[in-house]
FINU-384358 format. One record per residue (C-alpha): residue in one letter; residue number from 0; x negated, y negated, z. Coordinates in steps of 0.5 Angstrom, whole numbers, plus 500, padded with zeros to 3 digits. Example, Ala and Ser with C-alpha at 12.3 -4.5 7.8 and 13.67 -1.06 7.14 Angstrom:
<recs>
REC_type_seq_c1_c2_c3
REC_a_0_475_509_516 $
REC_s_1_473_502_514 $
</recs>
This chain:
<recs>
REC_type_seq_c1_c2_c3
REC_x_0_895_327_354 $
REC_x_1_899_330_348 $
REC_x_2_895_327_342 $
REC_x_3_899_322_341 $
REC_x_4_898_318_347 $
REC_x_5_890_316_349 $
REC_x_6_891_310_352 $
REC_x_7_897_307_357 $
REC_x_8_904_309_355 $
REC_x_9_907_311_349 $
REC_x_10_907_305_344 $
REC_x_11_909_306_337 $
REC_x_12_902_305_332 $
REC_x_13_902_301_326 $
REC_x_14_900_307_322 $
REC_x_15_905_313_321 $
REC_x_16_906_318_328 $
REC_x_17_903_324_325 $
REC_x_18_909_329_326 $
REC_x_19_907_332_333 $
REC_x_20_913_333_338 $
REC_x_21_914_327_343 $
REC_x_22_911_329_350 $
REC_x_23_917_329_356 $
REC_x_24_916_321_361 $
REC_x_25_914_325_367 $
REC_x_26_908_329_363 $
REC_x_27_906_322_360 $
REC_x_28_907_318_366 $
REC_x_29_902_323_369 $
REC_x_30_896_324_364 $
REC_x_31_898_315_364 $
REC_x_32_895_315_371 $
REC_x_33_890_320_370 $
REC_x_34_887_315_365 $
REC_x_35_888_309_370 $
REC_x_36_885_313_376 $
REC_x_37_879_315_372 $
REC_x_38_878_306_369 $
REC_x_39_880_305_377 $
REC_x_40_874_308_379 $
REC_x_41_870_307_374 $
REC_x_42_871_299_376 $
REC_x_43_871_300_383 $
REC_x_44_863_303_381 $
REC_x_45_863_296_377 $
REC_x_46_865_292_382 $
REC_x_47_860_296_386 $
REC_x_48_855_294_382 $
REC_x_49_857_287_381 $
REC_x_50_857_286_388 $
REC_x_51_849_289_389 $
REC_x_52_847_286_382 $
REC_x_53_850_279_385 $
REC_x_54_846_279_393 $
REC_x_55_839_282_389 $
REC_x_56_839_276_384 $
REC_x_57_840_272_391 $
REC_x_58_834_276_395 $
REC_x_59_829_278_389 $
REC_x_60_830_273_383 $
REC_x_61_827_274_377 $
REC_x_62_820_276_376 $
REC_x_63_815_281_374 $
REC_x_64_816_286_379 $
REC_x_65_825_286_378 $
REC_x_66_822_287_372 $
REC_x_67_818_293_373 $
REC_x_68_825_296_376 $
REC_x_69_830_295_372 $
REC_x_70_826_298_366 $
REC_x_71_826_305_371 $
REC_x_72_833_303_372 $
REC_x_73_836_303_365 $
REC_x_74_832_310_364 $
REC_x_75_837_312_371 $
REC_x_76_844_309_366 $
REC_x_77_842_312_360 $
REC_x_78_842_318_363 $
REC_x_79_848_317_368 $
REC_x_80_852_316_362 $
REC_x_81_850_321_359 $
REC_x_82_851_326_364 $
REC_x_83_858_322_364 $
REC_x_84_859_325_357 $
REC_x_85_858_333_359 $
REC_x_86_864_332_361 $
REC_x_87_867_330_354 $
REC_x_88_863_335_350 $
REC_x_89_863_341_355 $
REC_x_90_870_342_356 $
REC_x_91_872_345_350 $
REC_x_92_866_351_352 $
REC_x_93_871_352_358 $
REC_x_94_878_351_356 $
REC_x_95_882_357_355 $
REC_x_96_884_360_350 $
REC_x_97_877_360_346 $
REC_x_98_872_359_352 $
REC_x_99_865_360_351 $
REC_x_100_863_359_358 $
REC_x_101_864_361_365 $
REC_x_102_864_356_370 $
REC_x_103_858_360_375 $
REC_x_104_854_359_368 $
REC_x_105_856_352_367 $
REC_x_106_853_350_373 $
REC_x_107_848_354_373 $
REC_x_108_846_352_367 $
REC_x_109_846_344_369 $
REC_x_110_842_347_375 $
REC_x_111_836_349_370 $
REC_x_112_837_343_366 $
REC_x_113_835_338_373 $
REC_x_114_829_341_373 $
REC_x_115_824_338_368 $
REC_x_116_827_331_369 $
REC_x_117_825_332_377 $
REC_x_118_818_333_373 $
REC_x_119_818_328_368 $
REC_x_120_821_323_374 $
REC_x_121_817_325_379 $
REC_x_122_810_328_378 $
REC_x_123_809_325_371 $
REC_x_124_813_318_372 $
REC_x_125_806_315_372 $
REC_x_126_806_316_364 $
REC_x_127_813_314_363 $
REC_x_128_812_308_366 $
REC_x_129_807_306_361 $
REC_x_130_811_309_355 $
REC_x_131_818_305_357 $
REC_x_132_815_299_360 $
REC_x_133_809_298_355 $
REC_x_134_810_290_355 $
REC_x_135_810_289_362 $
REC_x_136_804_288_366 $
REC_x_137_800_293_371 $
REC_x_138_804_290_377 $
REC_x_139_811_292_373 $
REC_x_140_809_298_371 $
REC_x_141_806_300_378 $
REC_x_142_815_298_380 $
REC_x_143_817_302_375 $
REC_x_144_813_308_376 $
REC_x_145_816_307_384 $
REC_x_146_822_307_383 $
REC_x_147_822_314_378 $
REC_x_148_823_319_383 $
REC_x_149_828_316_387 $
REC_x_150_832_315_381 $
REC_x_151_830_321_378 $
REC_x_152_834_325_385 $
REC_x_153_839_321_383 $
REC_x_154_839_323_376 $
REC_x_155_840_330_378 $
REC_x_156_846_329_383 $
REC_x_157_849_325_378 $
REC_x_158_848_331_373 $
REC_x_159_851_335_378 $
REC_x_160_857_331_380 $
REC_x_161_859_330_373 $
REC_x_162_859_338_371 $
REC_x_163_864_338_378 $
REC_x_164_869_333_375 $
REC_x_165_868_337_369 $
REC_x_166_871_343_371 $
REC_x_167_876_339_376 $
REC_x_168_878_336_370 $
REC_x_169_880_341_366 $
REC_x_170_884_343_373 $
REC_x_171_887_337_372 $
REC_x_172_884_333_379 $
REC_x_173_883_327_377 $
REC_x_174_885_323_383 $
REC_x_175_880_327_387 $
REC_x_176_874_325_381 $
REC_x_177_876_318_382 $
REC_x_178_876_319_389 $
REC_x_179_869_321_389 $
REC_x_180_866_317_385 $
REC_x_181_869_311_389 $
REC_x_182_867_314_396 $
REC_x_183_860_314_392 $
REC_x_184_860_306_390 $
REC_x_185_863_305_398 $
REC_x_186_856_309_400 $
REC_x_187_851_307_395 $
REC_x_188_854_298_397 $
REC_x_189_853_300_404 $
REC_x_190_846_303_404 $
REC_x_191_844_296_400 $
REC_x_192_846_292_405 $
REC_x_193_843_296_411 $
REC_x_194_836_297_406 $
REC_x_195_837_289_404 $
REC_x_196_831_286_408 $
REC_x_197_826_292_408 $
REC_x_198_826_296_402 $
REC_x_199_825_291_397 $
REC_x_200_826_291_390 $
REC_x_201_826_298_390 $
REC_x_202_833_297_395 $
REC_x_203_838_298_389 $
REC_x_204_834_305_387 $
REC_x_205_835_307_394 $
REC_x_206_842_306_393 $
REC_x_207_844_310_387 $
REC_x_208_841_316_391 $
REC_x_209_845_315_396 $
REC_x_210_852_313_392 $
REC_x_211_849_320_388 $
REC_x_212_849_323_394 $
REC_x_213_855_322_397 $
REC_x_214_859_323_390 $
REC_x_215_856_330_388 $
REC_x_216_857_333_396 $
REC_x_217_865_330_395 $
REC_x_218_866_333_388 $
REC_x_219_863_339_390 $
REC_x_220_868_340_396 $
REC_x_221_874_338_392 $
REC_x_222_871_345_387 $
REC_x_223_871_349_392 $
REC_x_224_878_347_394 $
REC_x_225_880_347_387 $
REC_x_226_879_355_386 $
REC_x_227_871_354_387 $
REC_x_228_866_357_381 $
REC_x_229_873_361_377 $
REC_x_230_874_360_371 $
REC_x_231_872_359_364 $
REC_x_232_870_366_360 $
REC_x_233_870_373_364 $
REC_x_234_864_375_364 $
REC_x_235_857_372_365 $
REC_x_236_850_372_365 $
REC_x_237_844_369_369 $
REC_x_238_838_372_365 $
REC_x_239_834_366_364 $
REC_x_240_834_368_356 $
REC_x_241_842_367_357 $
REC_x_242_841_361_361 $
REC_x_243_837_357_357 $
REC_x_244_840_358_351 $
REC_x_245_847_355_355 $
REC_x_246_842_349_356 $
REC_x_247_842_349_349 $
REC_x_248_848_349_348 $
REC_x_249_851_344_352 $
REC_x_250_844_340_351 $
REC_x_251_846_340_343 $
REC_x_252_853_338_344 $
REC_x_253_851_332_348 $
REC_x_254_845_330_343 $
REC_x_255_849_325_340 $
REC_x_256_851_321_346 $
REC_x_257_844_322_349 $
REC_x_258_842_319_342 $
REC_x_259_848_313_343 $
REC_x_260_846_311_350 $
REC_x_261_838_311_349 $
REC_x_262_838_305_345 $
REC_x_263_838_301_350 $
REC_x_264_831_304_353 $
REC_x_265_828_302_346 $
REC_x_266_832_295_346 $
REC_x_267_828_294_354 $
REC_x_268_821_297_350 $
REC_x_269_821_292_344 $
REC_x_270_824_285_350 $
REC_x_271_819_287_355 $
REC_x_272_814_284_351 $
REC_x_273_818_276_353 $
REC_x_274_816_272_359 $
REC_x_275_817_275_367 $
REC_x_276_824_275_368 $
REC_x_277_826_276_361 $
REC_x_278_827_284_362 $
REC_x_279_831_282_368 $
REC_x_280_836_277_365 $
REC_x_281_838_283_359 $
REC_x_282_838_288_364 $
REC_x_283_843_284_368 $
REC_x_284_847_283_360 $
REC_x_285_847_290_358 $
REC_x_286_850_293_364 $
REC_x_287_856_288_364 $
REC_x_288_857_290_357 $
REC_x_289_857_298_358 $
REC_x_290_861_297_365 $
REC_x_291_866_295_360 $
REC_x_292_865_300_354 $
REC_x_293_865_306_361 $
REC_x_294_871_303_364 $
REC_x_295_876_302_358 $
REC_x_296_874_308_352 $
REC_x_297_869_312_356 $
REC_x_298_875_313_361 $
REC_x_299_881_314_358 $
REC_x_300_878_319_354 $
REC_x_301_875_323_360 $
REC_x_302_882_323_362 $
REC_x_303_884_326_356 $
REC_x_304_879_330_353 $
REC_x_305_882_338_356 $
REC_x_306_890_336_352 $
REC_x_307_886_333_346 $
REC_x_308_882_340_346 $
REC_x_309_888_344_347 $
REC_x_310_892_340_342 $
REC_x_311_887_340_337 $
REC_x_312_887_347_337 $
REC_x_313_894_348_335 $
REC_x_314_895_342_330 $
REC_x_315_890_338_328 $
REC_x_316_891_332_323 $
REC_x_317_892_326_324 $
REC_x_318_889_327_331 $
REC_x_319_885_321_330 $
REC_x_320_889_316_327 $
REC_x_321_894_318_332 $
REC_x_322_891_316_338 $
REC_x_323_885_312_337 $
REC_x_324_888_304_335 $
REC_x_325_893_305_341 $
REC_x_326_886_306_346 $
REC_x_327_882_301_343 $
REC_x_328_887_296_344 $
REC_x_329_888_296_350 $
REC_x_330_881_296_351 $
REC_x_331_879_290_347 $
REC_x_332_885_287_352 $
REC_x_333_881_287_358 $
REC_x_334_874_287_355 $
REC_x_335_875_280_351 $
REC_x_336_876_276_356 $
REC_x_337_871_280_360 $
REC_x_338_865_278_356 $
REC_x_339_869_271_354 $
REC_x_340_869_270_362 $
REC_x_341_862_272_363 $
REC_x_342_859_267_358 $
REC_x_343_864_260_359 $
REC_x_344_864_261_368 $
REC_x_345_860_268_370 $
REC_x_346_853_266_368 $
REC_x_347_853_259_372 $
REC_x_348_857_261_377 $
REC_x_349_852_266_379 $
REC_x_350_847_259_379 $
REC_x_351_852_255_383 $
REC_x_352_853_259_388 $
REC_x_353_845_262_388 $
REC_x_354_841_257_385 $
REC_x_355_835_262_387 $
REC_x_356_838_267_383 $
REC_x_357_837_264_376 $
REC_x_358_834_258_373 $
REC_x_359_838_254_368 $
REC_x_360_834_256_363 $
REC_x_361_836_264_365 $
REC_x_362_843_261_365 $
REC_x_363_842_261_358 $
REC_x_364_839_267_357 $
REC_x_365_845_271_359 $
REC_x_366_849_267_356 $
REC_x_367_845_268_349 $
REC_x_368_844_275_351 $
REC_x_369_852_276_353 $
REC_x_370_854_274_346 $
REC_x_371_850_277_342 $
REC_x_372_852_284_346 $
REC_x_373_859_283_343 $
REC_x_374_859_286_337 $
REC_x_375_855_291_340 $
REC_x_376_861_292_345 $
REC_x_377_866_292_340 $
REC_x_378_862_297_336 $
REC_x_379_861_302_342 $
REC_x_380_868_302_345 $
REC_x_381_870_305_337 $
REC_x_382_864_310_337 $
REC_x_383_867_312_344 $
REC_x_384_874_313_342 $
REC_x_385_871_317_336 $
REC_x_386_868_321_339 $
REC_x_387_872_325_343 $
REC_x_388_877_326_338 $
REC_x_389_872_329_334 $
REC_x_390_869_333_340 $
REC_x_391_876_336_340 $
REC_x_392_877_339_333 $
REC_x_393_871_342_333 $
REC_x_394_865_337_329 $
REC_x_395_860_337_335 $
REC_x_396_855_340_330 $
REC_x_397_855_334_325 $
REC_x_398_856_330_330 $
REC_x_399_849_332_333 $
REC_x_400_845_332_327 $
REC_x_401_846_326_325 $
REC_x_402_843_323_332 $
REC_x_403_836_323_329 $
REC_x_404_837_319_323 $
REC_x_405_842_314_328 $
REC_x_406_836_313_333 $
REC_x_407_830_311_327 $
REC_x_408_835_306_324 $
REC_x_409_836_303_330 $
REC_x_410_828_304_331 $
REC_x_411_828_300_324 $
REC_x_412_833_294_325 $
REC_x_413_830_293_332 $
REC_x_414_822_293_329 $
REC_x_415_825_289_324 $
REC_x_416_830_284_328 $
REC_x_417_824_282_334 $
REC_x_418_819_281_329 $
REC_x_419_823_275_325 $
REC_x_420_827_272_331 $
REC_x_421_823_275_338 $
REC_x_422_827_278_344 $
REC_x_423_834_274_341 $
REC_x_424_833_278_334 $
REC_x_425_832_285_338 $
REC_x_426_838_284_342 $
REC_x_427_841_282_337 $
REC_x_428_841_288_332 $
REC_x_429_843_292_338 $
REC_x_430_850_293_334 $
REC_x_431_847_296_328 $
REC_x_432_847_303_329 $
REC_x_433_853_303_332 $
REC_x_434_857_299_327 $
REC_x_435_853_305_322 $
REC_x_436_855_310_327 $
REC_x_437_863_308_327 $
REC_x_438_863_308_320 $
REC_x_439_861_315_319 $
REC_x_440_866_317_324 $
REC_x_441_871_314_322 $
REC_x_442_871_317_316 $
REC_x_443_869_324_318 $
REC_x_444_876_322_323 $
REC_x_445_881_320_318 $
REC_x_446_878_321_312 $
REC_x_447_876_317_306 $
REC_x_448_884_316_304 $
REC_x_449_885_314_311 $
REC_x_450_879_310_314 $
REC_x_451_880_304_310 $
REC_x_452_886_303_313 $
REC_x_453_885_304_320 $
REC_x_454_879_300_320 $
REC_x_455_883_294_318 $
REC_x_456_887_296_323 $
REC_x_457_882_296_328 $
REC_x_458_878_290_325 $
REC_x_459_885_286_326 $
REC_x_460_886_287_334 $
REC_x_461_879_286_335 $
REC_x_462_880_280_332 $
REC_x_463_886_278_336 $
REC_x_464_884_279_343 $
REC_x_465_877_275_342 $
REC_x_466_880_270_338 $
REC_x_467_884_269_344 $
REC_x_468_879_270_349 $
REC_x_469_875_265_345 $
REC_x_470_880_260_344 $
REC_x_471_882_260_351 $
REC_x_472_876_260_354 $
REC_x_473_873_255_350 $
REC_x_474_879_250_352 $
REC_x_475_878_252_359 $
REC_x_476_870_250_358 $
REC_x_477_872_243_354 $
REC_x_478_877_242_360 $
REC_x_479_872_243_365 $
REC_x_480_866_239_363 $
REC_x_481_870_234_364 $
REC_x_482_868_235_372 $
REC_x_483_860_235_374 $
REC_x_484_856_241_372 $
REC_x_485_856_246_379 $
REC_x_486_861_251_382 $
REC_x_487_867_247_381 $
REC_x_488_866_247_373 $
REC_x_489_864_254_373 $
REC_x_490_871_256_377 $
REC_x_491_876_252_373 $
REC_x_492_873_254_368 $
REC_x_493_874_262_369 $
REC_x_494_882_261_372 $
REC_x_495_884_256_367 $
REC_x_496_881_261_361 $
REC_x_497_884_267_365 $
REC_x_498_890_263_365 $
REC_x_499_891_262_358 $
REC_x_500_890_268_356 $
REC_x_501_895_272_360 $
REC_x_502_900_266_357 $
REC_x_503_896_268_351 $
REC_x_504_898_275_351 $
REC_x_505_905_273_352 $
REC_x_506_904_272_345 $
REC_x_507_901_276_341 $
REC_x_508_901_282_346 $
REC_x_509_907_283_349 $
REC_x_510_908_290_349 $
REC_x_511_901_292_352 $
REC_x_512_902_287_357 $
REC_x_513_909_290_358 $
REC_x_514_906_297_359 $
REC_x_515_899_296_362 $
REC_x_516_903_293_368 $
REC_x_517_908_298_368 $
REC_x_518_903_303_368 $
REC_x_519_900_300_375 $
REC_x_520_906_299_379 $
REC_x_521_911_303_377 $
REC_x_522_911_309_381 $
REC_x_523_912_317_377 $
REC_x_524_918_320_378 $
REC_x_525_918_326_383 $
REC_x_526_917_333_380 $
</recs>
């Protein structure tokens, strides 16, 4: 996508349009549907995943041991995002002019980068167990410890699967990709079903092995058919010297969005001294949130990254000033009510329909949990729309040496946060970091003359969008608790709160309202 464009269309920003040439309607279309295939697939995943979520709280509860797993499991996200992020940072090593790579030392390279996580997943993942899960109990860690290795091939199937899109990125297959990873969601919600009764709490693990199977071999076929192991720079070298410091190259470039998504981890470590079940609920809260953060900022700008780097190559002002506010509204239109749902209808519904799934007080657990995700929400969903564009013009070693002092500081306010309010204050101070961390990059971006005003740009559509969701919903909750408390309350209250914010929308956002929909059903013009 040209630089003036990360999100759906081609709206006109409230801030100056920096002086690059208008895109023709067909090239804007196409990159515009790049980026849905990209959201599509990355919620298909998550409707996936809803689904297995939803069926295991019905079959599993929560305890200890659905406890043990998910830390193992948040270990597999973390690291799934991450991989995720190889295919933002490695391009520029890939895209002509300026390559640093060939695709063969690509790969190679991300075949030695597996290993030491099969060595740290599999023979060592005893010692993990206690590292990640100190507070749990013995039969928790013993889960957790369980479900490393098979996580861990599942890690490494991703890590292979993201390089493969990578590279098919940069030869413009993105429908392939999403084809991938949505044959990979099929497989990985089959195999749930098939091992549901005989599996146990670790049926979920097996699943993501099989999902992971499944998207890399797809991935792998559509390299093959895209001119397989090609491009990049012209020579190459496979000397394990060479190739480890590849690894380092690639590894250093990603560093920030490793520090970024290990957050979490930490967060888990400080709430796994809560109550059994507690792990689970937060568990269940965050992949919601980060579903969301994947499939608005995280998508859109893997659909984006190869035209940005290019374009960033030949002009580089006011790239991210251009670009940013147009992406992050769109995503806070889908992401406020979203989150708003979850809170006012998600959470009960899911105890209406499976009682045995959640208690009433865990209820109010994930609606607590839900809540105080949102500002983290906001603040990761900037951070991933910054990140790209700095990628692109060139700022990865700044970026990456700050991801240390981004990781202490939020050991610092997590410490400090569950010591004065328990589990509530270190979920809580979830959002610190990344609020620090958006502010950095917003300046880096746009430059202490230009941040102030595009930080009040964003502030306000983030406002905008919650602020309808909160107000819709919570009409939506005020009309609903007029019937008893059950299924029939949770769902009117999630169609009555959908319903007013689409009128809302009307409102006060009708142009991305207009364009969103024009963007899923209006077809391209034909070549």
């Amino acid at each position: 996508m040209s630089t003036q464009t990360i999100s759906l269309g081609s709206e006109t920003s409230r801030l100056p349009p920096a002086p690059i040439e208008a895109p023709d309607t067909q090239a804007t279309t196409r990159k515009a549907r790049a980026g849905m295939a990209m959201s599509a697939a990355t919620f298909a995943m998550a409707a996936a995943s809803a689904i297995q979520a939803v069926l295991y709280l019905g079959r599993f509860g929560t305890n200890v041991r659905t406890d043990g797993f998910f830390v193992a499991f948040a270990l597999y996200s973390t690291f799934g995002v991450f991989s995720q992020s190889l295919r933002l940072t490695s391009v520029p090593l890939l895209v002509q002019p300026g390559a640093r790579l060939s695709v063969r030392e690509f790969a190679a390279t991300l075949g030695l980068v597996g290993l030491p996580v099969l060595i740290v997943t599999g023979p060592l993942a005893g010692p993990l167990a206690h590292l990640i899960a100190p507070g749990l109990s013995t039969q928790g860690r013993n889960v957790t410890a369980s479900a490393l290795p098979v996580l861990g091939c599942a890690m490494v199937l991703q890590l292979w699967a993201a390089g493969a899109a990578t590279v098919l990125a940069i030869r413009d297959r993105f429908t392939f990709v999403a084809g991938a990873y949505m044959a990979g969601a099929g497989s990985g919600l089959i195999t749930f079903l098939a091992l549901m009764g005989s599996a146990g709490e670790q049926t979920l693990g097996w699943s993501m092995l099989a999902m992971a199977l499944v998207t890399c071999g797809w991935m792998l076929v559509g390299l093959r058919r895209s001119g397989g192991l090609a491009g990049g720079r012209e020579h190459s070298s496979f000397k394990l010297r060479s190739m480890a410091a590849n690894a380092g190259l690639i590894l250093g470039r990603t560093a920030i969005y490793l520090a970024f998504n290990v957050l979490f981890v930490i967060t888990l470590a400080f709430a796994s001294h809560a109550s059994a079940g507690g792990t689970t609920v937060l568990s269940y809260a965050y992949l919601f949130a980060s579903y969301l953060v994947a499939g608005t900022g995280m998508a859109l700008g893997m659909s984006n990254i190869p035209d940005m780097t290019r374009d960033a190559r030949a002009q580089r002002e006011a790239l991210v000033t251009s670009t940013v506010p147009r992406g992050f509204r769109y995503a806070m239109l889908i992401v406020a009510p979203a989150l708003a749902g979850l809170i006012v209808s998600g959470a009960p519904l899911i105890h209406a329909v499976l009682p045995k799934s959640l208690t009433s007080a865990e209820v109010g657990e994930l609606q607590t949990f839900a809540a105080l995700l949102v500002p983290w929400t906001v603040c990761a969903l900037l951070v991933n729309f910054l990140l790209p564009m700095l990628f692109a013009i060139g700022r990865s070693r700044l970026l990456n040496i700050l991801a240390l002092p981004f990781v202490l500081l939020h050991l610092a306010a997590t410490a400090i946060a569950s010591a004065m309010f328990g589990v509530d204050g270190a979920v809580g101070a979830f959002f610190v970091a990344p609020a620090f961390f958006a502010g950095v990059l917003l300046v880096v971006g746009a430059g202490r003359d230009g941040a102030p005003a595009l930080l009040r740009e964003l502030a306000a559509d983030a406002g905008r969008f919650l602020g309808l969701a909160a107000v819709c919903f919570g009409a939506a909750w005020a009309l609903s608790s007029a019937l008893p408390s059950g299924f029939a309350q949770a769902a009117l209250a999630g169609i009555v709160g959908c319903g007013l914010y689409g009128l809302g929308l009307r409102l006060i956002a009708r142009p991305q309202l207009e364009m969103l929909v024009s963007t899923l059903v209006v077809r391209p013009a034909p070549a």
